[in-house]
C-alpha positions in Angstrom: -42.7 -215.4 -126.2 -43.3 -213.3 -129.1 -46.9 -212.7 -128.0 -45.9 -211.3 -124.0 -42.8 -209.0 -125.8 -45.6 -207.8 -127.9 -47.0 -206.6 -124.3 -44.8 -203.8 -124.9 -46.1 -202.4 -127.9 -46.9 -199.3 -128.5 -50.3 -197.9 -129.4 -53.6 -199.3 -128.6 -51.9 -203.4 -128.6 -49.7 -202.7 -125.9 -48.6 -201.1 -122.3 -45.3 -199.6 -123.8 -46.4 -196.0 -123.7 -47.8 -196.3 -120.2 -44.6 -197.9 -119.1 -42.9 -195.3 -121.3 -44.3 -192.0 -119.3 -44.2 -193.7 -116.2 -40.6 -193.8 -116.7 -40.8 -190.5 -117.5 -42.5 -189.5 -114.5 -39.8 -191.2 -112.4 -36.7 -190.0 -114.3 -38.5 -186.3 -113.3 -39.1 -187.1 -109.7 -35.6 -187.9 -109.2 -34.0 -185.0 -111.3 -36.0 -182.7 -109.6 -35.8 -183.6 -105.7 -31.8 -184.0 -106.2 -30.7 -181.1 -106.2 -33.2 -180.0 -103.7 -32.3 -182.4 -101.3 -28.6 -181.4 -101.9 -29.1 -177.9 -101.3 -31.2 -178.2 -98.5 -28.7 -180.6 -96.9 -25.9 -178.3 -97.1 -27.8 -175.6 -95.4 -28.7 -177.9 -92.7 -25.5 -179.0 -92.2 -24.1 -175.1 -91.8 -26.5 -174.4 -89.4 -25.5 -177.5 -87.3 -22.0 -175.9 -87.3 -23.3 -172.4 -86.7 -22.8 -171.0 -83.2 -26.2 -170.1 -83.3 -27.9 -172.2 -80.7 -31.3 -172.2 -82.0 -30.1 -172.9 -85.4 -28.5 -176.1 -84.3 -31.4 -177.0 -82.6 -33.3 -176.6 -85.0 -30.9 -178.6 -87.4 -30.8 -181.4 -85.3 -34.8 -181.2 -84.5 -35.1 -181.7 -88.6 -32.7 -184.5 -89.0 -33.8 -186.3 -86.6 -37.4 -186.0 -87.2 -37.1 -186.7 -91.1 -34.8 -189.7 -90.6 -36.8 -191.2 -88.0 -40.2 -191.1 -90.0 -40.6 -193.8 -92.3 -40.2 -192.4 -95.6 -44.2 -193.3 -97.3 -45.4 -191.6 -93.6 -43.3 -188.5 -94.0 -45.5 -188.6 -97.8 -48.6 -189.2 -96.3 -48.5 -186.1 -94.0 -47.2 -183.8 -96.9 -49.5 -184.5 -99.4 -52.6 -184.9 -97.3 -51.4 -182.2 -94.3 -50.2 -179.8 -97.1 -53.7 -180.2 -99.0 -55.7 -179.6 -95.7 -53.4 -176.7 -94.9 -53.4 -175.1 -98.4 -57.0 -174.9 -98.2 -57.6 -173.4 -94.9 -55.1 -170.6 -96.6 -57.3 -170.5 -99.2 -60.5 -170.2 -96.9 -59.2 -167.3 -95.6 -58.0 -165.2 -98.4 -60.7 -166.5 -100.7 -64.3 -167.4 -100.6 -65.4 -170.7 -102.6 -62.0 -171.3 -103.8 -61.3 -174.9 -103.9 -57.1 -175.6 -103.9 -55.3 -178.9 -104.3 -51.9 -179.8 -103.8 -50.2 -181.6 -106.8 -49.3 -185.0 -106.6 -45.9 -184.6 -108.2 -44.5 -181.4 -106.2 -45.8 -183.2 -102.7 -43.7 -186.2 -103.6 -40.3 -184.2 -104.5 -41.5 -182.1 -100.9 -41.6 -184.9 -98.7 -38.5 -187.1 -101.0 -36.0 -183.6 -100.5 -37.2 -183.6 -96.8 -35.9 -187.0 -96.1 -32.7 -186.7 -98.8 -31.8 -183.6 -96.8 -31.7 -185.1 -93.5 -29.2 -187.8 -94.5 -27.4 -185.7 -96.5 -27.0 -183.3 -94.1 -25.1 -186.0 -91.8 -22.8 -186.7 -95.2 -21.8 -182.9 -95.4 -20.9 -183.0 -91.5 -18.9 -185.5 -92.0 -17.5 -184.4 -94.6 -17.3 -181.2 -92.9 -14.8 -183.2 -90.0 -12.7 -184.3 -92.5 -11.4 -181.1 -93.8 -8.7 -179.6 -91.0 -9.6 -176.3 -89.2 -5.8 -175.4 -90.4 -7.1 -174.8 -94.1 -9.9 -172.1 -93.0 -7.4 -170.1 -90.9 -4.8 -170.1 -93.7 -6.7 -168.7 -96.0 -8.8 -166.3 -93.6 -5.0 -165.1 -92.9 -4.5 -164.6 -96.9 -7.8 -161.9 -96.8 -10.2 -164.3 -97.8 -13.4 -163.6 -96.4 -15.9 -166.6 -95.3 -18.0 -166.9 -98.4 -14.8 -167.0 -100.5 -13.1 -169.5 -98.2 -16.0 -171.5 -97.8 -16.3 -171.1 -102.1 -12.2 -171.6 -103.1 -10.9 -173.6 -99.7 -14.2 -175.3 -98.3 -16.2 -176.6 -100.6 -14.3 -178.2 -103.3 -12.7 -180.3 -100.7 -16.3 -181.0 -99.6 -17.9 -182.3 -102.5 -14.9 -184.7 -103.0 -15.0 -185.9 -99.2 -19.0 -186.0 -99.5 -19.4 -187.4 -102.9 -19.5 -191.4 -101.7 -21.9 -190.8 -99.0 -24.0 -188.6 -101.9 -23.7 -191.5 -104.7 -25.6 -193.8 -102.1 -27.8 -191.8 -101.1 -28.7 -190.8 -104.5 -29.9 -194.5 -105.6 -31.5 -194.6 -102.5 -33.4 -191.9 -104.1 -34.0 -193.0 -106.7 -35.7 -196.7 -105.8 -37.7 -193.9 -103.1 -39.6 -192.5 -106.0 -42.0 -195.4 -106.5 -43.1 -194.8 -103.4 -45.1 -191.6 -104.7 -47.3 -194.2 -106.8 -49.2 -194.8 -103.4 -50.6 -191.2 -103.6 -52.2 -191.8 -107.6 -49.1 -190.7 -109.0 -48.9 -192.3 -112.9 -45.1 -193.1 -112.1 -43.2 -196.3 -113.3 -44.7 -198.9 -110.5 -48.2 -197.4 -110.8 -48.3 -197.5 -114.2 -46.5 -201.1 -113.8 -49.3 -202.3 -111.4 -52.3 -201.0 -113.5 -50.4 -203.0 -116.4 -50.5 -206.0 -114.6 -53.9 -206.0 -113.3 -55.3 -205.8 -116.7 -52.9 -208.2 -118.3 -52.7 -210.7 -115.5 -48.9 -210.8 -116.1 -46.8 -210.0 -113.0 -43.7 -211.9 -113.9 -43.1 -210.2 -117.1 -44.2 -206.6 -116.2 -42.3 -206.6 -113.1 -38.7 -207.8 -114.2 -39.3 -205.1 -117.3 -39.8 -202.7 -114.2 -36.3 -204.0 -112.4 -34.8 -204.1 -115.7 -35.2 -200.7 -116.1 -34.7 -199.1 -112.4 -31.4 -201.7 -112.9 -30.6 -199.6 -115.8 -31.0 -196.1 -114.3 -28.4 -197.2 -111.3 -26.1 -198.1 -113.9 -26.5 -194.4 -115.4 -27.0 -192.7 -112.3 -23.3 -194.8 -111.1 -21.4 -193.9 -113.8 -22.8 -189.7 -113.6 -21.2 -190.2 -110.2 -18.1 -191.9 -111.2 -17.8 -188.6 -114.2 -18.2 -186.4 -111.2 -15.9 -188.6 -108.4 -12.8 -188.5 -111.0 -13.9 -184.5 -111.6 -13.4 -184.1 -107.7 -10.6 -186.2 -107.6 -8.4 -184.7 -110.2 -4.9 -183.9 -109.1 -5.2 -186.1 -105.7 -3.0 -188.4 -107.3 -0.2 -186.7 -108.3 -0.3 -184.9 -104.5 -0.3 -188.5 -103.0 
């Protein structure tokens, strides 16, 4: 037993730094798409409320193309499309100039694409939740739309859109191994190449559940800091 823990070591004797920036590389990917995905997802879901036409249809058009994609496609075509792209760019402002697109910043592209779709259909619900009444009050008080959507709107909305977020946000999370696909030195990659050189699957693998177990338990009780933050004064109102 002592010999396999000893797997983990650090240094020349073991995989414990490779499984150590691996980690790293994950904990990034996920901190870094997240609020992308969030912000993007909001915007979508104003302009499917909009009564612009073409911006809900184009709203709509993006949701439903990002959630019906399978998620290691939609990475596929932007890391390879977005490579092929960026060069043809690059052919035509520059001669001889050779551009590729980083593994890392394709993989929080195409993760925030698919995060925003869904959680674009969180905020509309959310959205529906929150009477019409409230906006025409306070547009009657003098409040303008970007201060009711700021005072009256929205922090109704992150408490009504918070669940649907949490979930989607492990979702994300277990998502980001599938970026080791495209060479990215992430936790599973780094996981696989331990294992292929150690011949120990069983070992290296429940180390890599043990520790994705672990960052749901953090990234759970984050969300549970921010749910009672939402929540505060609901109780004494009820």
């Amino acid at each position: 037993m002592g010999e396999t823990l000893g797997l983990l070591a650090f240094g020349d004797k073991g995989w414990g730094d490779e499984i150590l920036a691996g980690l790293g590389v994950t904990i990034s990917l996920f901190l870094a798409t997240l609020p992308f995905g969030i912000f993007f997802g909001f915007l979508i879901a104003l302009a499917k409320r909009s009564n612009n036409r073409l911006a809900r249809l184009v709203a709509n058009a993006y949701t439903t193309i990002f959630r019906g994609l399978p998620e290691l496609l939609t990475l596929f075509i932007i890391f390879y499309g977005g490579q092929m792209l960026l060069q043809q760019l690059a052919d035509l402002l520059f001669d001889g100039v050779y551009v590729e697109l980083n593994a890392f910043v394709a993989g929080i592209i195409a993760l925030a694409f698919v995060f925003s779709a869904y959680a674009s259909e969180t905020f509309m619900s959310a959205f529906n939740g929150i009477p019409d009444g409230q906006a025409e009050a306070a547009r009657s008080l003098g409040l303008g739309r970007v201060q009711t959507l700021r005072l009256v709107i929205f922090p109704q909305l992150v408490r009504l859109a918070l669940p649907g977020l949490a979930n989607l946000s492990l979702i994300l999370q277990k998502d980001t191994s599938l970026v080791s696909i495209i060479a990215l030195p992430d936790l599973i990659r780094n996981t696989r190449i331990a294992v292929g050189v150690t011949k120990e699957p069983l070992f290296f693998f429940s180390v890599a559940c043990m520790i994705y177990i672990a960052l749901a338990v953090i990234t759970s009780y984050f969300i549970g800091v921010i749910d009672r933050w939402s929540s505060r004064g609901q109780a004494g109102r009820s």
